[in-house]
Each structure stands twice: as C-alpha cells, then as structure tokens.
MARDREN-276437 format. One record per residue: x, y, z of N, C-alpha, C, O in turn. Coordinates in steps of 0.02 Angstrom, whole numbers, plus 50000, padded with zeros to 5 digits. Example, Ala and Ser with C-alpha at 12.3 -4.5 7.8 and 13.67 -1.06 7.14 Angstrom:
<recs>
506604971650390506154977550390506604983550390507124983450423;506424988850354506844994750357506455000250394506705005750402;
</recs>
This chain:
<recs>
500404993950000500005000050000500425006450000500205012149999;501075004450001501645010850022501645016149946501795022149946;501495013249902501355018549825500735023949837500725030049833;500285019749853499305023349864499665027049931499755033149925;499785025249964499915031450033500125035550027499865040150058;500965038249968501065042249929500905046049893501155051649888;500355043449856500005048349796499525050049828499335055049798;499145049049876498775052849919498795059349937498345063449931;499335060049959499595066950005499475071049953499495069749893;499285078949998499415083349958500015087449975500305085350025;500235091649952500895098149956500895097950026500345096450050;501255098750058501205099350133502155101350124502515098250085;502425107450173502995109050213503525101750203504095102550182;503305096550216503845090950197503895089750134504425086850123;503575090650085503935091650024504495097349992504955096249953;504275104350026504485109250016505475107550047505975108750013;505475104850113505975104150129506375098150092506995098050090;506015093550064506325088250021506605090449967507165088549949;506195095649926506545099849860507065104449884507515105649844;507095106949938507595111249942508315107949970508865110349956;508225102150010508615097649998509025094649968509635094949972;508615090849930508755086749882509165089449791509565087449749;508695095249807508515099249726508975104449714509045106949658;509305106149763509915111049754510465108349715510885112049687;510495098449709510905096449651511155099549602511725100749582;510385101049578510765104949518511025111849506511405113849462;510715115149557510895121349586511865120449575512195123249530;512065117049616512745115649616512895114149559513415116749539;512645111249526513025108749468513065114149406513595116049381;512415116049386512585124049337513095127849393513665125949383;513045132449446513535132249482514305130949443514665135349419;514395125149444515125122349434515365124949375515845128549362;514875122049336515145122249246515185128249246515725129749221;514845133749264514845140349269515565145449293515925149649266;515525142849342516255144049383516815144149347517165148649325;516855137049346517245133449315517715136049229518305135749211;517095138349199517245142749133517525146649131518015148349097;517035149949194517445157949195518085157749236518455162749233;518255152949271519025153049312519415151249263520015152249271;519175148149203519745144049165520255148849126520865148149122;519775155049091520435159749062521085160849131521665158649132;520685165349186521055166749249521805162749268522305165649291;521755155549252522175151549278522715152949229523295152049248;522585155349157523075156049144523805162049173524415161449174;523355166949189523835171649223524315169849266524285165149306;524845174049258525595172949296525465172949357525875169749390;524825176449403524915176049469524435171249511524295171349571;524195166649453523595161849476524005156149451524555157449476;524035152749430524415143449407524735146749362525335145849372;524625151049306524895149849239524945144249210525485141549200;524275141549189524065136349149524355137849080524525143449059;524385131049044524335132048959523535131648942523185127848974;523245135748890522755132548849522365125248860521785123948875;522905121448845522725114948838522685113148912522185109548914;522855113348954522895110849033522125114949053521685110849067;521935121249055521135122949069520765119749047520265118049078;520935116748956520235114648927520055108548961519475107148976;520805102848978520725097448999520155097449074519755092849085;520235104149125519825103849160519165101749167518915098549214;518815104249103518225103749099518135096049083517685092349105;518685094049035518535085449006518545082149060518045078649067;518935081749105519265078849180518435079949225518185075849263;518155086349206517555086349264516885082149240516535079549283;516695081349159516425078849128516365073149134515815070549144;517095068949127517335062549162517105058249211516815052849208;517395063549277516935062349334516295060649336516145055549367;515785064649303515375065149308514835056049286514365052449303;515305056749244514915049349193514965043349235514535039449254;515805043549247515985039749331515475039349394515315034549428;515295045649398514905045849462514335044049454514185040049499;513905044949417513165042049395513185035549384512685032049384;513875033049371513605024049353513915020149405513665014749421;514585023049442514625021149487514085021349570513955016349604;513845029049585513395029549627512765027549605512425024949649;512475027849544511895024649514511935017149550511555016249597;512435010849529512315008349559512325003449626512154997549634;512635008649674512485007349731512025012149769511995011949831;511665016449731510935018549744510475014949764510175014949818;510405010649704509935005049683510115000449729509634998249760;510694997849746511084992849809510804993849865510464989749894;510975001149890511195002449977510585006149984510395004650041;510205009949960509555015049963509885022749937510425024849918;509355024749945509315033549901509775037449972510315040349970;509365036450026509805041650073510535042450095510815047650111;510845034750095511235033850074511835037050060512335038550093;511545038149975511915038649925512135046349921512665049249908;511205049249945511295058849921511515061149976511505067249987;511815055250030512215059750083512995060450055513405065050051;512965054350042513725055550032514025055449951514595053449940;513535057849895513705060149854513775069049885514345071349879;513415072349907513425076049944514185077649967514445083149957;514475073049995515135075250034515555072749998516095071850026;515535070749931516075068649890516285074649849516875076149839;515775077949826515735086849791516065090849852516555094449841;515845090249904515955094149941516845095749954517105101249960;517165089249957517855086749969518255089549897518785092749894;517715086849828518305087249767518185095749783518745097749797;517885099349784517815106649765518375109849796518765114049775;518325106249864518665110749933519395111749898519655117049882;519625105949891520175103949875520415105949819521025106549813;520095107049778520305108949696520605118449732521085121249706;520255121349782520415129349812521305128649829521725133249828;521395121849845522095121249893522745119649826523315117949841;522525120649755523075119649709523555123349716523465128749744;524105121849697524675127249727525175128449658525605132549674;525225126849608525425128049558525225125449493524655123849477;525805125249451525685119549387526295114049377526525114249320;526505110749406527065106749405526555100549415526025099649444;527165095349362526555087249375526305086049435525785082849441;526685088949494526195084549552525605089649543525085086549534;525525096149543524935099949593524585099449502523995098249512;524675099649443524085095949413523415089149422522805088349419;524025085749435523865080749447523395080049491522845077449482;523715083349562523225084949616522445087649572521905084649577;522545093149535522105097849522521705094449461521195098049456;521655088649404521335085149378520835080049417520245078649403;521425076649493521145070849516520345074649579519835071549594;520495080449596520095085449633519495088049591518985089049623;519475089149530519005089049476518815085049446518415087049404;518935078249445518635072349440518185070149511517625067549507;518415070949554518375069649637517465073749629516945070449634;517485080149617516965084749617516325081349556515765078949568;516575082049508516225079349455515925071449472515325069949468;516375067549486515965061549529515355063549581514775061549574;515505066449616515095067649673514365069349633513865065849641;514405076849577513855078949553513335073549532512755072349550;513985069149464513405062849428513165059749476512555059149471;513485056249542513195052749571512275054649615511835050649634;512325062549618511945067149625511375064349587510895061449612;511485066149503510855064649459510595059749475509985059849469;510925052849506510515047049491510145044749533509605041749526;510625047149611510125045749677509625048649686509095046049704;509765057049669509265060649702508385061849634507855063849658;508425060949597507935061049544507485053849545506975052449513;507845050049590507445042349610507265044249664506645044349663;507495046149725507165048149787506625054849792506235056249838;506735057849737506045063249717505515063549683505035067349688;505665057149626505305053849616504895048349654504285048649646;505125043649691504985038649740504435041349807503925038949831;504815047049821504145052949889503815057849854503635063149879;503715055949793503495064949776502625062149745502625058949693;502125062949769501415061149758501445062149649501745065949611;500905055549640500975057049567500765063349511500955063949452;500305067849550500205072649527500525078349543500175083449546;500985078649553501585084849571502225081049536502755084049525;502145076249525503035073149507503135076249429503735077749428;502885077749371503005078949327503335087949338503905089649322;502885091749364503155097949357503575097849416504075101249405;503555095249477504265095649502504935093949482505405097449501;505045087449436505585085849411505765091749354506315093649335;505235093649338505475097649278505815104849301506325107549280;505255107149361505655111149392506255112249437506465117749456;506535105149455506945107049498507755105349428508275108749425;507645101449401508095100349326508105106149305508645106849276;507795111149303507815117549270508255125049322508385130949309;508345120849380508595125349419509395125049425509725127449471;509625121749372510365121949357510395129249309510995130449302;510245131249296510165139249293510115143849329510345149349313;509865143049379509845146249442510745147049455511085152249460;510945139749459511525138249484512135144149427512605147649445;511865143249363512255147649327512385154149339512945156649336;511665157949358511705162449370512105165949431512415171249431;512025162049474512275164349549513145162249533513575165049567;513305158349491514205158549475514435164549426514955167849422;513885164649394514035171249337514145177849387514625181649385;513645178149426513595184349479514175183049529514415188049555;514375178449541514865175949603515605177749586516025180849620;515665174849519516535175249466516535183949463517015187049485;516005186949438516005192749406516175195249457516755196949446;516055196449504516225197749591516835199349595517105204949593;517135191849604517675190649661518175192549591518625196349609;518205190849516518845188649494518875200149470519355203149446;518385202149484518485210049452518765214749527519125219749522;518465210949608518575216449651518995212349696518975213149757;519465206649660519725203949711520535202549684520655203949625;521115199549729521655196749686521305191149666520985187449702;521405190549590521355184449550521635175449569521445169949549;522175177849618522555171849662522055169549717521965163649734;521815173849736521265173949793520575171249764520255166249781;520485174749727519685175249689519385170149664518815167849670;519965168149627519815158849581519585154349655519055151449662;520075154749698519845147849767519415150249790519005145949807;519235155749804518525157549836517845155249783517315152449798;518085157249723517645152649664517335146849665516795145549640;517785142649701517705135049690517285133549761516855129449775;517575138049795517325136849890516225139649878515745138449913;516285142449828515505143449840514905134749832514475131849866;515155134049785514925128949792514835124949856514275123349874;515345123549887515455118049946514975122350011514645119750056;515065128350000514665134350057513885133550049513555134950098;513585131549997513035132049980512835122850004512335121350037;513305118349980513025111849978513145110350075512675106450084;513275110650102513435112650186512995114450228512835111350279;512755120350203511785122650204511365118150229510985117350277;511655114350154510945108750164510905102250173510445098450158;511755100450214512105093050224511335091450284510985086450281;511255096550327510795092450401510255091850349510195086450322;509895096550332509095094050288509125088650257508575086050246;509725084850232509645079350196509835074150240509705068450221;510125075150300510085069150355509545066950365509465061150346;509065069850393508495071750418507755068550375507235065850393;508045070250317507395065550256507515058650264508035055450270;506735056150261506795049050267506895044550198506735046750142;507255035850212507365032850181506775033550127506205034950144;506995032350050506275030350015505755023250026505915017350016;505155025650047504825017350087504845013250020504855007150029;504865015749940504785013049898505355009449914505255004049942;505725010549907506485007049897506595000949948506754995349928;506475002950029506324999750083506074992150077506294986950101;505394994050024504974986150032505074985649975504624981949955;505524987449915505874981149873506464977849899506704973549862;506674978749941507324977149981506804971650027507144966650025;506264969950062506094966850107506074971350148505534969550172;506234976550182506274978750240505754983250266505884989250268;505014980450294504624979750292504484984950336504164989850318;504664984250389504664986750451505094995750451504935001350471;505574993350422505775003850389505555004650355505675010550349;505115002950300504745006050267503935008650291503685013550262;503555004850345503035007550366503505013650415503325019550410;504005012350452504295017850500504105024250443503635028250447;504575023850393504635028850351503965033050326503785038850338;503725028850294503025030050276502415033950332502015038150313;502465031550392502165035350444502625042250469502515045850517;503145042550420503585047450480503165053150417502825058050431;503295051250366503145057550306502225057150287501995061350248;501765051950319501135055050321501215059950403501175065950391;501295058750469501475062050520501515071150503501165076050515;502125069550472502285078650430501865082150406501745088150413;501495076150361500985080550318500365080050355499925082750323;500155077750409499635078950450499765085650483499465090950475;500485083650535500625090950582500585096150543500775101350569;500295096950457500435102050423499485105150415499275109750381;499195101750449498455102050457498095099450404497525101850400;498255094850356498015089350311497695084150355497915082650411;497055080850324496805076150340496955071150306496905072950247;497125065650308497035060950261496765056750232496595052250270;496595055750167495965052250153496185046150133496705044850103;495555040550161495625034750176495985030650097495845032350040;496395025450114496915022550063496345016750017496025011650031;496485021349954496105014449905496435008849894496905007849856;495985003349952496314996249949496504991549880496874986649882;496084994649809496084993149758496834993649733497074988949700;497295000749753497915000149721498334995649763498904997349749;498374990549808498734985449822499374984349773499364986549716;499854981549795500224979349728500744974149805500944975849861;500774965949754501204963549783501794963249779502044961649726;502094964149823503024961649763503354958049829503264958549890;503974952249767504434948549805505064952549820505224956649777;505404952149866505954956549835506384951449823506374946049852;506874953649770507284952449730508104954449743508284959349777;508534949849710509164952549704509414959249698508914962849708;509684961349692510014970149647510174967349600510414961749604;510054970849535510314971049470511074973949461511274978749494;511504970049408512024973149409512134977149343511554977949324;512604980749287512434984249228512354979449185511934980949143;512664972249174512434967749136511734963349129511534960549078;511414963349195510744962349206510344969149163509994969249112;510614975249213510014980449163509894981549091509404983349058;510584979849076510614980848972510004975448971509524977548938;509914969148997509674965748969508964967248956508634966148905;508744970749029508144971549055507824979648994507274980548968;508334983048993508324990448961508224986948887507674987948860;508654983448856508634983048786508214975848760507944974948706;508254972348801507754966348778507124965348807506724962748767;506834966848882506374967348880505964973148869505394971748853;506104979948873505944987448872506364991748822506564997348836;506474988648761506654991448705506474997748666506835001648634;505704997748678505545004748663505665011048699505845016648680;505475007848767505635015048826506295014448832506485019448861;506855010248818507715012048797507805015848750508075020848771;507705016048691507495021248618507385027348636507675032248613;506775027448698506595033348697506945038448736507025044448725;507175033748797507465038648833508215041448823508425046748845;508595036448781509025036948747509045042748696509565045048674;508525044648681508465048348605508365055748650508595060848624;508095056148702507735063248728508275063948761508465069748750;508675060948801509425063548816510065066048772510365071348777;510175060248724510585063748687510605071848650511015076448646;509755070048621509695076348576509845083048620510135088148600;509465081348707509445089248699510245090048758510365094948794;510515086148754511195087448792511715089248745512175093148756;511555084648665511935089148619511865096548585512315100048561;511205097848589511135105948586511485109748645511975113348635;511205108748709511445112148753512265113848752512545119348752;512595106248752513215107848727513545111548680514065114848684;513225110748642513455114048587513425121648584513895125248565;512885123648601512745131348627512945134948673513185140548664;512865131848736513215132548795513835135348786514055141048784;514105128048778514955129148779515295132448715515895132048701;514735136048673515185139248612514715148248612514795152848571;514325148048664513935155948662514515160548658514605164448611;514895159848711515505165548695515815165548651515975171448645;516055162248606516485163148578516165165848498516505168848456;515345163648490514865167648434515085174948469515485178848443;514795175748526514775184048534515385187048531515435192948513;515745184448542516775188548546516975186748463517225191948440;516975183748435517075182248347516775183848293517015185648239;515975182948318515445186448258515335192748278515435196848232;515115195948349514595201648381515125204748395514955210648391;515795204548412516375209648444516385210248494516875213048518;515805207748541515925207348609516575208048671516975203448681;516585211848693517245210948749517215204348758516685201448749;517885200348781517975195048841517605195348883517115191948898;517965201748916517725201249001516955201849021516625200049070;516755206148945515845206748938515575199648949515315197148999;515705196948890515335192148864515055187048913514505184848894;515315183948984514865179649026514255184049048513775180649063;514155190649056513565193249076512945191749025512335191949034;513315190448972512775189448921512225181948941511675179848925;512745180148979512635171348998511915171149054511525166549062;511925178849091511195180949134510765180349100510475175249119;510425183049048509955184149005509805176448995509255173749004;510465172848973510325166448938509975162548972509475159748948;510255161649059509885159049101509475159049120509195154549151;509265165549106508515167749143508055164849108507615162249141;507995164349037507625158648990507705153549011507195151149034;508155150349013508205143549027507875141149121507675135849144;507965146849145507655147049219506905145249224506625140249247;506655151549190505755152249181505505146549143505055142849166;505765145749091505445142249056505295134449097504735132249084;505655130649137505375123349176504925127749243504565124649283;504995132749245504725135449326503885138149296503375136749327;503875141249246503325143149229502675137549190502085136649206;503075134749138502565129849075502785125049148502415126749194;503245119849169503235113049209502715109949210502615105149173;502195112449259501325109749272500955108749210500415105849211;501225111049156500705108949101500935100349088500475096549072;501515097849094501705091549074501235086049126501075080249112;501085089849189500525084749234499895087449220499485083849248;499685091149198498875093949172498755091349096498315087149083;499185094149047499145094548959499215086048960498815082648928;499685083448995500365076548978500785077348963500985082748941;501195070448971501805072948949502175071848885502715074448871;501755066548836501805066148767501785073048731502285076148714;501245074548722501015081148717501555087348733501795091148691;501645087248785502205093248778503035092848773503495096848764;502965085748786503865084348795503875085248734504155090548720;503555080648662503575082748585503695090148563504095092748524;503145092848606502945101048589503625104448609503885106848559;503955105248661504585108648666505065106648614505315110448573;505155101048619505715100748550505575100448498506085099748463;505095100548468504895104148402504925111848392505135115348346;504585113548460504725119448440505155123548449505235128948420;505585120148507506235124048497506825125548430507195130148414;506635117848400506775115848340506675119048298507085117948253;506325122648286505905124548238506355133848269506845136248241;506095136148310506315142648338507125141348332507375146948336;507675136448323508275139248300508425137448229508905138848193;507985134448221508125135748133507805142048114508005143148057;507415146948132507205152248105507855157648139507985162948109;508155156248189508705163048206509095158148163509305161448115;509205154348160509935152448105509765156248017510185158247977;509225156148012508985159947944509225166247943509525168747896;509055169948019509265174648030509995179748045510235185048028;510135173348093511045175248080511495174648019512035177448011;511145170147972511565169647902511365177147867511695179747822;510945179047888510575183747835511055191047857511305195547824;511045189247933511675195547960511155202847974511285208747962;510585200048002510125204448026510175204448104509905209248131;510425200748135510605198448206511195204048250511655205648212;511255207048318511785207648327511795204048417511395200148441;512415207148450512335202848514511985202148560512055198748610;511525206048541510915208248597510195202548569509915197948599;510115205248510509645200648476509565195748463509045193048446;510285192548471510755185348449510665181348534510785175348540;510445185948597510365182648647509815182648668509645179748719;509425186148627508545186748660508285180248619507985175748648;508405179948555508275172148525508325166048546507925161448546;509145166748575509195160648621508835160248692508735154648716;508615166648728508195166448785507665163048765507485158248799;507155165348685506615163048679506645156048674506255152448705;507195153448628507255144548597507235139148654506955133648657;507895144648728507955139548783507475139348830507515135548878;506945143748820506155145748882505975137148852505885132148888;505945137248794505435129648802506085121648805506015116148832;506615124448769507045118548764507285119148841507625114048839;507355120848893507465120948925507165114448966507445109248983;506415117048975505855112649014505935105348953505845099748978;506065105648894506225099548851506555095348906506395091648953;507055097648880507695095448918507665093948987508075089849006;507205096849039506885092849089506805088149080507185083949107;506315086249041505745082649036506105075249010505855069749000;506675077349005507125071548959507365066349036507345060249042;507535070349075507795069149146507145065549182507245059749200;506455068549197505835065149212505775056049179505835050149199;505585060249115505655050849077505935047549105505615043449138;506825047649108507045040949099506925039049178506775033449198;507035045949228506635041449292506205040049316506195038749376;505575039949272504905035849289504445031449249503865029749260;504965029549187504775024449133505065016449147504915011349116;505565017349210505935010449223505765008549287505685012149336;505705001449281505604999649365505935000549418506535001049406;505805000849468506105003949542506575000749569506875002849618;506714994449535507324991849542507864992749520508354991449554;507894994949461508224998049432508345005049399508645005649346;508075010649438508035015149412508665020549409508915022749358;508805021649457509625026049471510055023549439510455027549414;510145016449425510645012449359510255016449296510515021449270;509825014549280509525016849216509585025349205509925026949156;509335030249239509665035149245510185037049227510275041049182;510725033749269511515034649277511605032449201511975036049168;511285026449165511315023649095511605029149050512125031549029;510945029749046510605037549008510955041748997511215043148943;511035045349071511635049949070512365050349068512715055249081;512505044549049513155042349047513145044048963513525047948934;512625040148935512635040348851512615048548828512995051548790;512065050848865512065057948849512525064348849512515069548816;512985061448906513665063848894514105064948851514365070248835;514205057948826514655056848796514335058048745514565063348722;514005056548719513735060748640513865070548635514165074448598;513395071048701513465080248701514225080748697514395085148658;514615078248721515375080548718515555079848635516145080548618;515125078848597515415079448530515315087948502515715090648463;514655091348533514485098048525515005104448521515235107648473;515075104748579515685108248591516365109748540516645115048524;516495102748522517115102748478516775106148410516885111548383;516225099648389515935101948327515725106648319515725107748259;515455112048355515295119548347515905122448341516055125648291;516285121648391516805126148391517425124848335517865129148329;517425120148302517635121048229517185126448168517365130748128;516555123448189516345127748142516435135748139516535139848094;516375135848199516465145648232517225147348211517295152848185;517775143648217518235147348194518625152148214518645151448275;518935156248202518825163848204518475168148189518585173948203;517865165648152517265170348159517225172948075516945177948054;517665166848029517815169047944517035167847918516755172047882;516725162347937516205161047895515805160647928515905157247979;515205163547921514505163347965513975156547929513495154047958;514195154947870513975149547829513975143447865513445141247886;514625139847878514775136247938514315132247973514065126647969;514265140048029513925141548097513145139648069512855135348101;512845142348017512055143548005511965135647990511485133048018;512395131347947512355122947935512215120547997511725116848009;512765123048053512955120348118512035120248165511685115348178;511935126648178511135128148182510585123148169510155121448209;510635121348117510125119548073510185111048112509815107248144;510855111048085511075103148119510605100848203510295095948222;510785107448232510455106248313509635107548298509255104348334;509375111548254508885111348256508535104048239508115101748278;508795099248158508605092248159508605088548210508065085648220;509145087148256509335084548326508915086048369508745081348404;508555093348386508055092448430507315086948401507135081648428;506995090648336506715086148302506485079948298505915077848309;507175076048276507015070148313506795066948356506505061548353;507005071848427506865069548495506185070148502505905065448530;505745076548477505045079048471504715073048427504115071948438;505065069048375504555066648328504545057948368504045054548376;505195056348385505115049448446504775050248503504635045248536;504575057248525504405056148576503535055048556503235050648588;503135059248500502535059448483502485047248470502015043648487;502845045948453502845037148425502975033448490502775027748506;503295037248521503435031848587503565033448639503985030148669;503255039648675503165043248739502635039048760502215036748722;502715037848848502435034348881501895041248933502105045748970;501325039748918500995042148966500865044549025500365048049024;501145044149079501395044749143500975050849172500635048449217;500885055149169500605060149182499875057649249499395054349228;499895059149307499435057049352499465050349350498955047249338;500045047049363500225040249373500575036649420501185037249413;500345032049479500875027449502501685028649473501795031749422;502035026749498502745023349468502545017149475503005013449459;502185014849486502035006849478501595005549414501585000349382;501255010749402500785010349366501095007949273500975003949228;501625014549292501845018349238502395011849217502385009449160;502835009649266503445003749255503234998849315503454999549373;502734993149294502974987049338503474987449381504014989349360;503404985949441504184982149488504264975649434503864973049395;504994974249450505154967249405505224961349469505404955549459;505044964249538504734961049565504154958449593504104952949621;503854961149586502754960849565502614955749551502744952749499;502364954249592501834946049610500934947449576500414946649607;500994948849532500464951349506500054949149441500424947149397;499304948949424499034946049366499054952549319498924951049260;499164958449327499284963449300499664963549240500184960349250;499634966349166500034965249110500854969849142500864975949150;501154967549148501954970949151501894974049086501644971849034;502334982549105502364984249045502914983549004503454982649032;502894983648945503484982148901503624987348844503284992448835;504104985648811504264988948756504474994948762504634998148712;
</recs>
C-alpha cells in the first residue's frame, strides 16, 4: 500500500523541505560548469597557476569525466544500499573534490595532477547526485506533482549559473585573482553545507525499503512522512485498497542484468529515453559551451563582457521549467515533451535563417536564444523526468546513471563540433549549417517522443513501470 499512501498526500511543508534539499543538486552543478568557465581563462595568468590553453580545457574534460563515473558508479549502489544513502554522501564527495581543487598550489606534474584528480573527485560527486537524488524525488513525491517538480527542479541548474556568473563577476573584478579563483570553487561547497543536516533528516525512500524486504523501515518511514503532512493540518483520506500491489523482493541488478532488462525486455522506453537525452544534451552543449565565443568572433563582444551575456541566457532557461512545468502533469507529457522540441527546433532554425542573413547583433542574437531555451529548457527537463519514471524501481538510478552516461558522451561531441565551425569568426555559413544541424537533433527527439512517449502524467510509478518484482496478474509493461 506504500505507492497509494504516497499519491495521496497533498503539498504539505515536507515536500517543500525535500526539494530544497534534495534539489539544490543541480543548483550546484550549473554552479560548477559556470564557475568553472569563467576561472578557466584566469588560471592562465602569471599570478594564479599559469596554465597552458590545453591544461584549462582538459579541466572541463577531467570534470565531465567524473561526472559519467559518478552516475554509474553511485547509480549503482543507489539502487544497492538506498537513496539516502547515497545523496548523503554524494553530497560530501562534491563537497571534498571542490574544497580541495581551492588548495592547488601551482602547475608542476604533482599539483596538476592533484588539480585534475580534485576535479574528477567533484564531478563524481555531482553525477552521482543525478542518479540518487531524481529516484528519491521521484519515489516521495505524490503522482500529481512529480511531473512539474522534476521539471522544475532540473531547470534550476540555471539558477546555479546564474549565481556563479554573479559570484566570478564579483570576486575575479574586486578581488586578487590568486585569491578570487579559490574562493570561486569554495561557493559551491558553502552552499552544499547549508543543506548537508536537511538531507540527514529526510527519510529513507519506503519505495525502495519494501523492494529490499525491509518491511518494518518502510512503514517507519512511511508514517514518519504521512505524520509531517498531518502536523501540516492535512487530513488524510482513507487508502484505496484497490491500488494494492504485491512484490517479492529480489536481488540488485548489476549493469549487465540492466542492458538486458533496458534493451531486451523494454526496448522501446530504451529508444526513447536514449533519444530525449542525447538530443537535447547535444544542443545544450553545443550552445552552451560555444555562446562566447559567437559573441567575441561574430558580435565583437568584449571578453570580460561576454559571461554577463550568459544572465539573460539563464534567465530563459530558468522560467521556462518554473513557469510551463505543470502543464506536462495537466496537458501530459507526450504532448508537451514533443511540443518543446519541436518547437524549439523549429525557433533555431528560424534565428539560424537569421544570423546567416546578418540581421542579428549581440543583443538580439541573445534574446533568441532566451526565447529557443524558455521551452528547450523545460524539454530538456522533461528528458531527465522520463528516463526516471519509465523504468522499474529496481532499477532506476542504474538506468538514469545509463542515460546519462550516454548523453554525455554524445553532448561532448557539440562543443568541439561547433567550435570548429565558429572558427575565428571567417564564415558565418559554417555556423548557420551548424544551427540547422541542432535544430534536426532536437526534432528528432520531438518526433520519437510523439511514436513512443509513455503516458505517465497522474500516474503510480508502479503504474507507469511494473516492479520486476510484482507478484501480480497485471500486464507488466513492456517495450
């Protein structure tokens, strides 16, 4: 009955503290990449490391790294050990690589070394982040709030951008630059610290609990978080004995079990979730990590200007999951997950018309991208929702971690491939192909998702993905 007792509840103060918890993940993580960018020219200076070129860029590959590491490694002993677990001490694994990356002391092989293995250290911690905590917010979060919360709290890695854009701009203009960069890195760890007790404090997921057998912490649990939402002056209405669901529990799956389970029995929802990650992690990449260098090559932009431009950017990408989100649990989520990437699709192939045409300048060239990323933004949520509530609960933080492992490593092709095309800024021809390219790529994701988006919208997680332990006459879903 531990699913129906869940979707019962309404909004109550213990959710509020679970998102702010839990959901600052990503907060930290735009955060990082953010930071991170803007410290990377800095390091080259004589009175900060004096990096080469090539030693900054590696930073980012080294944090990227981590990251893929950490989601498949913490993914699965998520799924192993439980969710709370995991988002404690993914939690203090960021916390440690960040600290530490402040304490570099030069550029000689050892304090690189140090300073790659400290940015891997961090970047682990984050992925491991995606996989626990998007299963444990999913797992407590009632079924009619889980769509626009995931979308909204995935969308608050913008938030995170913003507050590093505002943070760098700070410290590296009114501070020594020797100083400024480690205080850079220290925001992060200041912010995730905050909220180390709130995440003590949240209870185990009961879902997780009674696929494990553990019967007895999971009613604990389960009474501790209806309790909350009573002391919050909710009544609760009586549990429809109809949604029952039995299950055995089962082994843990290991990654050779899940391929099997992902690609041979659930082949279609592998396709799909596969397809809505890649596409919109290779736009993002691609844009993201090449905005500056359009505005400083094509627009003339200052250097030192050009990350402010990166506010505006975010602020689209902010609103857009915080405002539309709730339509994906009201409209569905077929329906609009398609609808964002089409039409974002569609909205950068019309500025790519436009930038070839050379009617564009840097101002106009960022209000376009505000408009494209208001909906690709919440897309790109919605890509993160899917894959964690289309797979069973046994495997879900593996599957996740899957996902985002693939999605990585594809988006890491963006970056390069744009930034060949950009150049020095000789041909705008290039760039407008390049456009067009991300615009098909979203596309796709919009036209798989209309053929083989799963319904979910006001749904169980049981409903939506069988347990693959379910003792049940119920059709398991497939494909």
């Amino acid at each position: 009955m531990i699913p129906a007792r869940i979707d019962r509840l309404s909004w109550s103060p213990f959710h509020t503290r679970m998102i702010l918890a839990l959901g600052t993940a990503w907060v930290l993580d735009g955060l990082e990449i953010t930071i991170a960018s803007a410290i990377g020219p800095v390091l080259k200076e004589q009175e900060t490391l004096h990096l080469s070129s090539t030693a900054v860029g590696a930073i980012a590959t080294v944090y990227l790294l981590g990251e893929v590491f950490g989601a498949l490694f913490f993914g699965r002993l998520s799924d192993k050990l439980g969710r709370k677990n995991l988002f404690v001490v993914t939690l203090g694994v960021y916390l440690a690589g960040n600290a530490l990356t402040a304490l570099t002391w030069g550029n000689s092989a050892v304090a690189l070394t140090f300073l790659y293995l400290t940015r891997f250290i961090a970047g682990a911690g984050i992925g491991g982040e995606y996989a626990a905590i998007n299963s444990a917010i999913d797992e407590m979060m009632p079924a009619k709030y889980r769509g626009r919360v995931d979308i909204g709290v995935n969308g608050t890695y913008w938030g995170g951008a913003i507050l590093g854009t505002l943070g760098t701009f700070v410290l590296l203009n009114h501070m020594s630059l020797n100083v400024g960069w480690r205080i850079g890195f220290l925001i992060g760890p200041v912010i995730g610290a905050c909220i180390w007790n709130l995440r003590r404090h949240l209870p185990e997921s009961p879902r997780w609990l009674i696929m494990h057998g553990r019967e007895a912490e999971a009613e604990a649990n389960i009474r501790q978080i209806e309790q909350a939402v009573e002391s919050s002056g909710q009544t609760l209405a009586p549990v429809d004995e109809s949604k029952a669901i039995e299950i055995r529990p089962t082994r843990s799956h290991g990654y050779l079990s899940l391929l099997r389970v992902l690609f041979k029995e659930l082949p279609r929802r592998s396709v799909l979730g596969a397809t809505l990650m890649i596409t919109q992690s290779f736009l993002y990449n691609a844009i993201f990590f090449t905005y500056t260098l359009v505005l400083t090559n094509f627009y003339g932009v200052d250097e030192k200007s050009a990350p402010l431009y990166l506010i505006a950017f975010a602020a689209g990408n902010l609103i857009g999951p915080l405002t539309i989100g709730h339509l994906f649990d009201v409209i569905g989520r077929r329906k609009m997950i398609a609808g964002t990437y089409l039409l974002s699709a569609v909205l950068l192939a019309i500025s790519a018309v436009l930038f070839n045409a050379g009617v564009l300048n840097a101002i106009t060239q960022t209000i376009a991208w505000c408009i494209i990323f208001f909906f690709a933004s919440a897309g790109a949520s919605s890509a993160y929702l899917t894959v964690s509530e289309i797979f069973p609960l046994e495997i879900r933080a593996q599957a996740i971690a899957v996902f985002f492992a693939i999605a990585q490593c594809f988006g890491a092709i963006g970056p390069v491939f744009y930034g060949w095309l950009i150049g020095e800024g000789e041909d705008p021809g290039k760039l407008f192909i390049g456009y067009l390219i991300g615009a098909v790529v979203m596309a796709i994701g919009g036209v798989v998702e209309i053929f083989l988006g799963v319904d979910a919208e006001g749904k169980s997680l049981e409903d939506v993905a069988t347990p693959l332990s379910a003792v049940t006459t119920r059709p398991r879903a497939t494909g």
